[in-house]
Structure formats: structure tokens, C-alpha cells
C-alpha angles and dihedrals in degrees: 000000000000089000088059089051090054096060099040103263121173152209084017122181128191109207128201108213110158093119096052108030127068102192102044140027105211127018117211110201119184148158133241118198082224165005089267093040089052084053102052095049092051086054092049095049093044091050097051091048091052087049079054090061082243124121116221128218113223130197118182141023126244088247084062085055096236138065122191113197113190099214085178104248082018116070109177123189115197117192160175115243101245095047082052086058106041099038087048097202099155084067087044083059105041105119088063121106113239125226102182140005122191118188 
């Protein structure tokens, strides 16, 4: 989550999904202003889970507007406003319990 601060990420939510979810514990959902911006925050957290000695699996590009990385009990979404919007997934998610939310 710090990465996406970093990179000035918004409207970030941590989700707690360990109760409803069977292949990942937290989901990390988060927007990026742009395509560049979207781009940015996949590098940094890829750079910070290699330094982790973890390989992340990535779906998506930044020009999709939006980039998944499997961090194993992580799952991030990084995305671009309207596909926040459009694809809803904070409802999809809304059983979760939240531990943080960062406007």
C-alpha cells in the first residue's frame, strides 16, 4: 500500500477478505489519475516484491486502465477511475471488512 502512496495513488482500500475469499487474504484497490500514473504504481510495487524476493503475477496494461498483480495473500487492483466505476468492484467486495480507507 505504501508503494501506491508513493505514487499517488487514490481513493485506496485495504480489504480484508479472508472469510469470503478462498485465493487471497486482502484486496488493495486503488486509482491512478492516468495511464502513466497506473504505470508507475504497477513498477513500484513490482519493484518492492522482487525486492521481496516474491514474483508477482500481472494481468493488464496501464493503456487497459487497469493492472491486477497476484502477490499471493495480496491481490492489488490499480485502476483508472472510470474502469473503477464501471467495473464496481468495491460493491463486488462489499461484504469485506475494511481496514483502511484513504481518500
Amino acid at each position: 500500500m505504501e508503494a501506491a502512496l508513493d505514487k499517488q495513488a487514490n481513493n485506496i482500500v485495504l480489504l480484508d477478505v479472508r472469510k469470503i475469499c478462498s485465493y487471497t487474504d486482502y484486496i488493495i484497490l486503488c486509482n491512478a489519475e492516468s495511464n502513466p500514473q497506473l504505470e508507475a504504481i504497477q513498477k513500484e510495487m513490482e519493484g518492492i516484491s522482487k525486492k521481496e524476493n516474491a514474483r508477482p503475477r500481472i494481468e493488464g496494461t496501464s493503456e487497459s486502465g487497469w493492472v491486477l498483480l497476484d502477490l499471493g495473500e495480496i491481490v492489488v487492483h490499480v485502476l483508472l477511475p472510470s474502469e473503477r466505476e464501471y467495473y464496481q468492484l468495491d460493491e463486488l467486495w462489499n461484504e469485506a471488512q475494511t481496514l483502511v480507507k484513504i481518500q
